[in-house]
C-alpha positions in Angstrom: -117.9 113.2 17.7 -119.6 110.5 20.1 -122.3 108.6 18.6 -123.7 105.6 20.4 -126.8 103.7 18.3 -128.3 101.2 20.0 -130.3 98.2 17.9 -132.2 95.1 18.3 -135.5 96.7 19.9 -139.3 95.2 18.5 -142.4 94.2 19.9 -142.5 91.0 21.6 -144.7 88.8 23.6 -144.7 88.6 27.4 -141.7 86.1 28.6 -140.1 86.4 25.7 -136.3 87.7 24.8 -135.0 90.3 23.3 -131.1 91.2 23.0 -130.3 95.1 22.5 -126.8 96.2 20.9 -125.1 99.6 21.4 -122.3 100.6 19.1 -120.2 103.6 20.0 -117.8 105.5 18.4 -115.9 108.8 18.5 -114.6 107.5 21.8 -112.0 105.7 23.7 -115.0 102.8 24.6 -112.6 100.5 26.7 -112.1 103.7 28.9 -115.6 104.1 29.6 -117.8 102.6 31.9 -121.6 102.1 29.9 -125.2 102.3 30.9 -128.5 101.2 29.7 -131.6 103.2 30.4 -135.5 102.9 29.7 -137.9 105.4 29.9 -141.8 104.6 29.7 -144.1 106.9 28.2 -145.4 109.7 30.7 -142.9 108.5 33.0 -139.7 109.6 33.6 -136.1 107.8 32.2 -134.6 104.6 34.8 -131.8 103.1 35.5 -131.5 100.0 33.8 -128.4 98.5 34.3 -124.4 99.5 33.9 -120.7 98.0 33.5 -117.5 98.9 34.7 -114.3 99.3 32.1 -113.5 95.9 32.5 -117.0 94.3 33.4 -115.7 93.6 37.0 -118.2 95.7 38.3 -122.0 95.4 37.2 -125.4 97.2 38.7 -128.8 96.4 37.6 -131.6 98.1 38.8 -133.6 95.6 41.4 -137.2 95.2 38.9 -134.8 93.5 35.9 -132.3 91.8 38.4 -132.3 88.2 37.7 -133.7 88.5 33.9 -131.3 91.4 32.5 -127.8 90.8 31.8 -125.5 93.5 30.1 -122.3 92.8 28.9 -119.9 94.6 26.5 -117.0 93.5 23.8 -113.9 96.2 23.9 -112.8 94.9 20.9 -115.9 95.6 19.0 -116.7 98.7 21.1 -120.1 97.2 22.0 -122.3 97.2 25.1 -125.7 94.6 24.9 -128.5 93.9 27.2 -129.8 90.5 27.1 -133.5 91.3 28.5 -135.2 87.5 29.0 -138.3 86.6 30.7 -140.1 90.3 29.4 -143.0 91.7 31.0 -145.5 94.4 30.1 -143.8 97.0 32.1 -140.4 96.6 30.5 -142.3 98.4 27.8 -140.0 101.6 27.2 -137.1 103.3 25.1 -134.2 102.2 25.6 -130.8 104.0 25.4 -127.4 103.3 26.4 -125.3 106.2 27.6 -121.3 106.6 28.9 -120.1 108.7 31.4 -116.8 110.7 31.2 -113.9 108.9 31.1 -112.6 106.4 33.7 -115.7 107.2 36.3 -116.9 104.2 37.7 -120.3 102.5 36.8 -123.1 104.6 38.4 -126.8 104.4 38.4 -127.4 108.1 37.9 -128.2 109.2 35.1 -126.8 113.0 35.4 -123.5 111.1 35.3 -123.7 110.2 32.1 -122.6 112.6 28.8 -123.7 110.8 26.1 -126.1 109.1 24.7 -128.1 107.2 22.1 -131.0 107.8 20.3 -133.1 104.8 21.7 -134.7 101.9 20.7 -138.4 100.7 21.2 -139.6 97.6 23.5 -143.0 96.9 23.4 -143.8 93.7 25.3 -147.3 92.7 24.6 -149.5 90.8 27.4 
């Protein structure tokens, strides 16, 4: 079955980095676009950021444009987020997700059929 686990979460300090890694497997990964989401407690899960097949096409949502950056490796069936300049309210789980196969990138969530577990980002002030 699919399983995406995503990694690299902690607690950091404000403008610092942190770089979060999604493996997946059970799936065709070069034939799916990916997604990163967050979602704060007592609020509900965001849009973070997503990538077409071939990365040609990339959306991030407008509070992490500019200090986000996802990529992903089709040979190593992984998807990161390189989150730089962290603020408080990045604090949140985050989880990558796919959609079916060969949709594009989209920033709705109810696209998306699978995802990971989450990881924890807790950026301290």
């Amino acid at each position: 079955q699919v399983q995406l686990v995503e990694s690299g979460g902690g607690l950091v300090q404000a403008g610092g980095s942190l770089r979060l890694s999604c493996a997946a497997s059970g799936l065709t990964f070069s034939s799916h676009a990916m997604g990163w989401f967050r979602q704060a407690p007592g609020k509900e899960r965001e849009f973070v950021a997503a990538i077409s097949l071939g990365s040609g096409t990339i959306y991030y949502a407008d509070s992490v444009k500019g200090r986000f950056t996802i990529s992903r490796d089709n040979a190593k069936n992984t998807v990161s987020l390189q989150m730089n300049s962290l603020k408080p309210e990045d604090t949140a789980v985050y989880y990558c997700a796919a959609p079916r196969i060969f949709t594009s990138p989209t920033m709705d969530l109810r696209k998306y059929d699978y995802w990971g577990q989450g990881t924890q980002v807790t950026v301290s002030s």
